[in-house]
PDB file of N, CA, C and O in Angstrom:
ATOM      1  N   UNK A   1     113.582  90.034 123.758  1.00  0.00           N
ATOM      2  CA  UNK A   1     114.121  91.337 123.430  1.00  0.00           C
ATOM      3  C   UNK A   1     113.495  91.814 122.119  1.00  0.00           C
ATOM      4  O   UNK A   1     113.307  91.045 121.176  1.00  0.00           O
ATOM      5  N   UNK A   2     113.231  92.901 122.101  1.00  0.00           N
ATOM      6  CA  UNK A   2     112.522  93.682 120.918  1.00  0.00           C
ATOM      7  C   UNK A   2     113.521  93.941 119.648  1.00  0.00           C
ATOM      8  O   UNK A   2     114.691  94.002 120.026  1.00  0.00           O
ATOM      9  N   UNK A   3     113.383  94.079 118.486  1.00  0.00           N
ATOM     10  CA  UNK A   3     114.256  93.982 117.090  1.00  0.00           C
ATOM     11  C   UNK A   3     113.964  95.869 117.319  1.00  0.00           C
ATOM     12  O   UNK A   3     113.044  96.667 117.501  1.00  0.00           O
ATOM     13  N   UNK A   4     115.500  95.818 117.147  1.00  0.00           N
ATOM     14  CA  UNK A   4     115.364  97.043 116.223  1.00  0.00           C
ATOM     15  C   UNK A   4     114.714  97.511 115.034  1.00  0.00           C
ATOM     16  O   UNK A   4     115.152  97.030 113.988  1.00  0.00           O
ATOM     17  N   UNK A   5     113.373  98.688 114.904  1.00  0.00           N
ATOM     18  CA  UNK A   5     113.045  98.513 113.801  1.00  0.00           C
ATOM     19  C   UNK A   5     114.091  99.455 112.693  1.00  0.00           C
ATOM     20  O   UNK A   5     114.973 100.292 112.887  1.00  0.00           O
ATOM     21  N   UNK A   6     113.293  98.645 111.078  1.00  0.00           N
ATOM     22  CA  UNK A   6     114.180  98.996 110.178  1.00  0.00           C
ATOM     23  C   UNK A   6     112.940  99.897 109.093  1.00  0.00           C
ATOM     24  O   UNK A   6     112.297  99.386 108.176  1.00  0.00           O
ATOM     25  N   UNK A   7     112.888 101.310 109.545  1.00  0.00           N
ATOM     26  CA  UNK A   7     111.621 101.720 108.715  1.00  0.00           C
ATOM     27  C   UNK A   7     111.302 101.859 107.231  1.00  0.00           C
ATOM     28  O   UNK A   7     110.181 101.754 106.733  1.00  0.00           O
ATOM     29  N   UNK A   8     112.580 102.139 106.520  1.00  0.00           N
ATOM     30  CA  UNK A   8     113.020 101.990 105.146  1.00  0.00           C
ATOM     31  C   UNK A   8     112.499 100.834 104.599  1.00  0.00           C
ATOM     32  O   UNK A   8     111.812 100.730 103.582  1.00  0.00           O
ATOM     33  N   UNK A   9     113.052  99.590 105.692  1.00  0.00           N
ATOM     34  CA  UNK A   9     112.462  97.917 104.668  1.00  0.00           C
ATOM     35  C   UNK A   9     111.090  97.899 104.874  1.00  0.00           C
ATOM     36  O   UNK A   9     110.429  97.627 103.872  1.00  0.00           O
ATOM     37  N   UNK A  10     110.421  98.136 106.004  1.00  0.00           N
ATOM     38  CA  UNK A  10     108.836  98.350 106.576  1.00  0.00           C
ATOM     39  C   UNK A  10     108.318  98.731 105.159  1.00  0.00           C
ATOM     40  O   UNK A  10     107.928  98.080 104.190  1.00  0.00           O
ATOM     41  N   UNK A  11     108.448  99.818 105.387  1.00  0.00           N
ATOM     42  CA  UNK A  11     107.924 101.473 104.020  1.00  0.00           C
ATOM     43  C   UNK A  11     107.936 100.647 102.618  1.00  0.00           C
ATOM     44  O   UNK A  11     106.849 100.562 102.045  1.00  0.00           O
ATOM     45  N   UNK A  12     109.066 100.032 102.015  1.00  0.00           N
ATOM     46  CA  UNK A  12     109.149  99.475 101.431  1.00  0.00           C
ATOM     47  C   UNK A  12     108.176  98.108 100.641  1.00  0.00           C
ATOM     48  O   UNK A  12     107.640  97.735  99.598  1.00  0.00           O
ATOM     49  N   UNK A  13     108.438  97.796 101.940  1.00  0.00           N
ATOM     50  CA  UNK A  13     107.624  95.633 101.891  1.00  0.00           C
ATOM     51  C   UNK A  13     105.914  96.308 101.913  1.00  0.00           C
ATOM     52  O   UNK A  13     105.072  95.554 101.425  1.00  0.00           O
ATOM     53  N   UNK A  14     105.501  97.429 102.358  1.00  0.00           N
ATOM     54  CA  UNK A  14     104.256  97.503 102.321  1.00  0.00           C
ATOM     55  C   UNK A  14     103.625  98.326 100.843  1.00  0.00           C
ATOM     56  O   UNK A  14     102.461  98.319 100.443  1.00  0.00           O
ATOM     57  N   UNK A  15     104.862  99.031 100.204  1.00  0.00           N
ATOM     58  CA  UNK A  15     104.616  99.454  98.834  1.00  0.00           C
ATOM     59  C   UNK A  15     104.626  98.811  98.195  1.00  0.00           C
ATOM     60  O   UNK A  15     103.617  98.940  97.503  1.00  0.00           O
ATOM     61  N   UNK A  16     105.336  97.860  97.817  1.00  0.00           N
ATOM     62  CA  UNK A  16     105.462  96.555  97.278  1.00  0.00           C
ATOM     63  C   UNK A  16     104.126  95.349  97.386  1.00  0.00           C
ATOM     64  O   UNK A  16     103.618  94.651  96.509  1.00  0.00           O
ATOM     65  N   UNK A  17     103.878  95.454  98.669  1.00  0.00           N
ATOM     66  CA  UNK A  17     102.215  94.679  98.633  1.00  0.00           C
ATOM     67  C   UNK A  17     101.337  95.583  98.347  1.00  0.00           C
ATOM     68  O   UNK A  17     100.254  95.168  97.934  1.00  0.00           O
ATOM     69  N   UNK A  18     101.538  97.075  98.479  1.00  0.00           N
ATOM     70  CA  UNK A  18     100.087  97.738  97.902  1.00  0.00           C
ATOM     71  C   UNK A  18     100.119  97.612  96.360  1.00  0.00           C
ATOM     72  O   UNK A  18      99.183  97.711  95.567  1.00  0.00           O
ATOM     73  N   UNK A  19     101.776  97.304  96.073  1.00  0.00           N
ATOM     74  CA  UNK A  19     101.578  97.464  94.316  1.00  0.00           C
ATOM     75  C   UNK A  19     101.259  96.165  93.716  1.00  0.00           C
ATOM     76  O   UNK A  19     100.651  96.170  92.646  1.00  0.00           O
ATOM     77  N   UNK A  20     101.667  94.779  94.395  1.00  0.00           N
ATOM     78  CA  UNK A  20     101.050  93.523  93.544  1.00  0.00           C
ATOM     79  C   UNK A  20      99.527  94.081  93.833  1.00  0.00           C
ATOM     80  O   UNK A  20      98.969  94.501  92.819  1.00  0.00           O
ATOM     81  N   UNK A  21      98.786  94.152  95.016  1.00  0.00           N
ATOM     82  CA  UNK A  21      97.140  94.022  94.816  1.00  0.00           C
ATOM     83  C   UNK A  21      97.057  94.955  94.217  1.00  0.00           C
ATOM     84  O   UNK A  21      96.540  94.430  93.231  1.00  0.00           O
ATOM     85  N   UNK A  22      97.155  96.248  93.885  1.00  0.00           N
ATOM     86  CA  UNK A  22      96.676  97.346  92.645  1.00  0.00           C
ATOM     87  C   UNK A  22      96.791  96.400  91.324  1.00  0.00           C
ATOM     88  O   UNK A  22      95.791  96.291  90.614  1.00  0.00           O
ATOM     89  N   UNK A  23      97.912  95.757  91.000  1.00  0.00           N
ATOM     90  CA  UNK A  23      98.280  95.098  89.473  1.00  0.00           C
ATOM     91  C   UNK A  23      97.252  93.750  89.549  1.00  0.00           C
ATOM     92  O   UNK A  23      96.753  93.537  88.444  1.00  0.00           O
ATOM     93  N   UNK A  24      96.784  92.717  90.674  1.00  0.00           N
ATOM     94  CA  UNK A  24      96.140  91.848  90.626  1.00  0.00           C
ATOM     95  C   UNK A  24      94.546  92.612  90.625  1.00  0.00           C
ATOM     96  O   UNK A  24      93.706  92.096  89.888  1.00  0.00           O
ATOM     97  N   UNK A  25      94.261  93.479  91.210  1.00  0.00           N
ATOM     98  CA  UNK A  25      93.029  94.097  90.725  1.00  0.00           C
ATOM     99  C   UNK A  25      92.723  94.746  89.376  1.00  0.00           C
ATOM    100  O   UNK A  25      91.596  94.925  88.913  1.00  0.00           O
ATOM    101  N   UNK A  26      93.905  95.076  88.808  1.00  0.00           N
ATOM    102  CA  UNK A  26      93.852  95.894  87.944  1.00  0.00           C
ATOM    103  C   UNK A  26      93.783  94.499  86.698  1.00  0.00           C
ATOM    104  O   UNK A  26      93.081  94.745  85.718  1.00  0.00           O
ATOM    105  N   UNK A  27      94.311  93.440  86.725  1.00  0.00           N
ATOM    106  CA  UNK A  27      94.016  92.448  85.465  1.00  0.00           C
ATOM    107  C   UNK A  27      92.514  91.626  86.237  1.00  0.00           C
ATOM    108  O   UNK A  27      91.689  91.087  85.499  1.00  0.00           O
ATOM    109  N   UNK A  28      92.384  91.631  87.326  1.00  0.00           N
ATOM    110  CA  UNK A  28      90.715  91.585  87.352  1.00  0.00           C
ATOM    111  C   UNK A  28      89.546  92.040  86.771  1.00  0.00           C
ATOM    112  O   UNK A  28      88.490  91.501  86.439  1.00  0.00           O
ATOM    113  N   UNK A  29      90.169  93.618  86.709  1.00  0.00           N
ATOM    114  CA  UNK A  29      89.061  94.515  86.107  1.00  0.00           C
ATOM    115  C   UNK A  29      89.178  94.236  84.652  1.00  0.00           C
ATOM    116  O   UNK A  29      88.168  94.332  83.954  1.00  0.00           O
ATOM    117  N   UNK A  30      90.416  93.872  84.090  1.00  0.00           N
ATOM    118  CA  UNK A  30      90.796  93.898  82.622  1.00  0.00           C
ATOM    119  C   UNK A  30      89.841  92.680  81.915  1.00  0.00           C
ATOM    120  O   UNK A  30      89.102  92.695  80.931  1.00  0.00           O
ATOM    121  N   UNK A  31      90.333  91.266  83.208  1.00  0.00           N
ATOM    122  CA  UNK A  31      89.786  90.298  82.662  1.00  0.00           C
ATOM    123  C   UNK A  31      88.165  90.518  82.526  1.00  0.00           C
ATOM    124  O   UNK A  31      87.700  90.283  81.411  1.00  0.00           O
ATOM    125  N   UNK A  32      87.243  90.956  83.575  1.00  0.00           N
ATOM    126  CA  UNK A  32      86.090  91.028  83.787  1.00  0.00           C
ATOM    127  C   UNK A  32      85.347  91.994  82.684  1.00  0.00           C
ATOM    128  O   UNK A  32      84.152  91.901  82.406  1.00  0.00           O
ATOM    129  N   UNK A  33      86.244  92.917  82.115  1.00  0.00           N
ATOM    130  CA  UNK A  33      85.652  93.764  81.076  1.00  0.00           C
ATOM    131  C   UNK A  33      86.145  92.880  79.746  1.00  0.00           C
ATOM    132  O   UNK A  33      85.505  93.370  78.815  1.00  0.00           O
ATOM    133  N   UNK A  34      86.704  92.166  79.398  1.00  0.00           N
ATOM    134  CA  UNK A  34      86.817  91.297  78.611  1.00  0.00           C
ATOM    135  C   UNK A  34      85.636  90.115  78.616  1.00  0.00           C
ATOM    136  O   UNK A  34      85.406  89.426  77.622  1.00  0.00           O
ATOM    137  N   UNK A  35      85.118  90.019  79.536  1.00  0.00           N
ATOM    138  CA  UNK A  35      84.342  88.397  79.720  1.00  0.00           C
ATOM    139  C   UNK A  35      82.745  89.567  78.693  1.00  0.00           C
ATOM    140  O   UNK A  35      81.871  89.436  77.836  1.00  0.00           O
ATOM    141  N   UNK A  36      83.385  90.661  79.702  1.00  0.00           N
ATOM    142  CA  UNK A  36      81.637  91.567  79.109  1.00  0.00           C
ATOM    143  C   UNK A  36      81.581  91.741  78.178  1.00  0.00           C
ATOM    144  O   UNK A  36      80.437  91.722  77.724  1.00  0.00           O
ATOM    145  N   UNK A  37      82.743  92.042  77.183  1.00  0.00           N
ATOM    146  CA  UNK A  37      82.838  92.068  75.552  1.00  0.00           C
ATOM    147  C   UNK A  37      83.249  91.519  74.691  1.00  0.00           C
ATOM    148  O   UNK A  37      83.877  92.042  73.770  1.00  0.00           O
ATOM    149  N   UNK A  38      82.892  89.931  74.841  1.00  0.00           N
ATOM    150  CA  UNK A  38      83.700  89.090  73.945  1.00  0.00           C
ATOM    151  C   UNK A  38      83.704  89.277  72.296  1.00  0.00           C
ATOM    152  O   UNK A  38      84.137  88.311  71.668  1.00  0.00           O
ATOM    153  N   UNK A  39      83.382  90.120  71.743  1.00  0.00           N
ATOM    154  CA  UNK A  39      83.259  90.261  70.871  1.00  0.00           C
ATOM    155  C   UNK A  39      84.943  91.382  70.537  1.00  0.00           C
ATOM    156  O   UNK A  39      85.569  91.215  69.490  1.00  0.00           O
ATOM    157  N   UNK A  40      85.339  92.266  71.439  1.00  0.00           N
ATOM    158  CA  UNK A  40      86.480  93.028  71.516  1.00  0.00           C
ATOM    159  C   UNK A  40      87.458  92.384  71.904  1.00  0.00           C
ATOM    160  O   UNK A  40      88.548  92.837  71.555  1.00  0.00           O
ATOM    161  N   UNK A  41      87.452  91.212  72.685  1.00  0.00           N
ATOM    162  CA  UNK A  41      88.257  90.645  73.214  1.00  0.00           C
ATOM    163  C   UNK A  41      89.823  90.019  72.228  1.00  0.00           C
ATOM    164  O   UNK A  41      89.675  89.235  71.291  1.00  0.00           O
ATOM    165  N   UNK A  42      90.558  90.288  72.453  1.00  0.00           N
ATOM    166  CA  UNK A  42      92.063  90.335  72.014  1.00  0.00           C
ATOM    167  C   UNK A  42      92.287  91.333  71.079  1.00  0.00           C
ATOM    168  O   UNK A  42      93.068  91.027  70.177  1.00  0.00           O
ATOM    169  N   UNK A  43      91.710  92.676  71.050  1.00  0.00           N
ATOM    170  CA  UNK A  43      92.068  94.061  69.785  1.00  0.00           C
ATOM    171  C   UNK A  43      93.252  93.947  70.066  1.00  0.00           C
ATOM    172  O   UNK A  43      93.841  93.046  70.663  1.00  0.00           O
ATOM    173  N   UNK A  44      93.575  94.799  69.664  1.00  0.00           N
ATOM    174  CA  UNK A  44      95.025  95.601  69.262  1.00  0.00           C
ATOM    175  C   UNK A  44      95.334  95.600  67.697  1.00  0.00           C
ATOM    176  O   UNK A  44      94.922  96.363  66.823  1.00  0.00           O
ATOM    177  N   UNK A  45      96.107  94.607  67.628  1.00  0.00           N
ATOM    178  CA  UNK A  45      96.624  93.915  65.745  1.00  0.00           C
ATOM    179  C   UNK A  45      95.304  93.811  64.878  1.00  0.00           C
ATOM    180  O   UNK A  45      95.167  94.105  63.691  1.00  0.00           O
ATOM    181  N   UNK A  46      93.993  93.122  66.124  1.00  0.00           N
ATOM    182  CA  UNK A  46      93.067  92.752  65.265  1.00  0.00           C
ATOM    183  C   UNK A  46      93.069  91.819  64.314  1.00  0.00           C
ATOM    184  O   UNK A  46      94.195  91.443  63.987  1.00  0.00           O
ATOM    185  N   UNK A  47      91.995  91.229  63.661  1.00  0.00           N
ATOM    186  CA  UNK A  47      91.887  90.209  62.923  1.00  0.00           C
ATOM    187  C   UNK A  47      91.993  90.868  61.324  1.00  0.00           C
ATOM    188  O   UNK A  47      91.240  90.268  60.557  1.00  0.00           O
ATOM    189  N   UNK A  48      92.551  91.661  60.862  1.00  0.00           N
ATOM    190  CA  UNK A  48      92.280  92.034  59.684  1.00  0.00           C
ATOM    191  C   UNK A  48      93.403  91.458  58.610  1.00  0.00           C
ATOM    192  O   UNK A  48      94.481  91.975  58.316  1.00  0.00           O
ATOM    193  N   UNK A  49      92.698  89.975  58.015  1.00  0.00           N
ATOM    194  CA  UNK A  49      92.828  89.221  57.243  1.00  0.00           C
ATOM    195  C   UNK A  49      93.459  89.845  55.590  1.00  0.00           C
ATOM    196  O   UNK A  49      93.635  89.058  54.659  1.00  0.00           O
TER     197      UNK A  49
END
């Protein structure tokens, strides 16, 4: 017998997986532009002693 579907949880569970791979691509790109500028790598506070 076939499940009633439930389109709300569907709609849902698939926004939810489009949003981890956007956030796991998105610290890919972060990490990979970091490897390219190790010299920038951890700004923000910065090292200013």
């Amino acid at each position: 017998m076939a499940r009633k579907p439930n389109y709300q949880f569907e709609r849902m569970e698939r926004d939810r997986q489009k949003a981890v791979k956007a956030a796991q691509k998105a610290a890919a790109k972060a990490s990979e532009k970091a490897a390219q500028n190790p010299d920038n790598a951890g700004n923000g506070e910065g090292s200013a002693s």
